[in-house]
N, C-alpha and C positions, 0 to 999 in steps of 0.2 A: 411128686415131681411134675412139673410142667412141661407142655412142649418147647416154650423157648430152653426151659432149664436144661433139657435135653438134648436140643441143637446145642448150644453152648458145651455141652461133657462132649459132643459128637468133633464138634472143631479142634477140641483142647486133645482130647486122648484117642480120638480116630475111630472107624469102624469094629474091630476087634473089640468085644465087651470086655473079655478077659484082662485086657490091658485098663480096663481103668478101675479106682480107687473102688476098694472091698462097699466101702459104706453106701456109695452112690448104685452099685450091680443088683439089687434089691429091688430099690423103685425104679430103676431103669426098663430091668424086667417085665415089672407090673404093668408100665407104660406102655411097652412095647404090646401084649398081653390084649391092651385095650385101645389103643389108638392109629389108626390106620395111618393118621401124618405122622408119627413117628416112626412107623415102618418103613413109610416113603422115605424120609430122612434117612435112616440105615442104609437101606437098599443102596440110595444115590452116596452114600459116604463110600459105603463099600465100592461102588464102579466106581466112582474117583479113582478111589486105591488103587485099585486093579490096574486101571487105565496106565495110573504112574509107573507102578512096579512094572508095567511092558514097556516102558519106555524109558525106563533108565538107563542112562545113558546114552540113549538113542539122540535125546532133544538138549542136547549143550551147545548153549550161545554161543557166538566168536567171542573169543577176549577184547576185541574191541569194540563189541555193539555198546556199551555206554558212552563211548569216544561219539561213535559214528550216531547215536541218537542228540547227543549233544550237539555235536558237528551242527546238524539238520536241524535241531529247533531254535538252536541261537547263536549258530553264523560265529565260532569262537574260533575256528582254526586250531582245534584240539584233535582232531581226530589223525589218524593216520592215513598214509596216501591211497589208501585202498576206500578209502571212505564214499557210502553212496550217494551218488549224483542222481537219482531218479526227477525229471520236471514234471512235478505233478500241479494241473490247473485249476487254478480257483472252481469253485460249485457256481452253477449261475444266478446272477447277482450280487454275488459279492464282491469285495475287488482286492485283490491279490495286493501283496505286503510288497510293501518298494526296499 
């Protein structure tokens, strides 16, 4: 198994080896055994995880940030009345959208 092959099993079936597929936990193993970037790879899949599972439920959108995102990048008049009005000014040199 490769390191990319291994990132690739790391996105698809997550930090947890036990969870992915009997045939691939083998050379995964092996890899791990011998390759410092796939440990690195683990390690950060795993704090991902972690990071999510404390924050479940903690970090839920408004129901209407898709409204209010659209609203703000293309001026539709879709959004709700709560919608943000933030004036944020061009970077300098550039010149601000009429």
């Amino acid at each position: 198994m490769t390191e990319d092959e291994f990132r690739e099993l790391l996105d698809r079936h997550g930090g947890d080896l036990e969870r992915w597929p009997r045939a691939t936990l083998r050379e995964a193993r092996r890899l791990l055994a011998g390759s410092i970037a796939a440990q690195a790879m683990l390690d950060e899949m795993v704090a991902v995880e972690l990071a999510l599972a404390e924050a479940d439920g903690e970090a839920t959108p408004p129901a209407d940030l898709a409204d209010r995102i659209f609203e703000r990048a293309f001026g539709a008049g879709t959004a709700s009345s709560g919608a943000l009005t933030l004036d944020v000014a061009p970077l300098p040199g550039m010149n601000r959208p009429v």
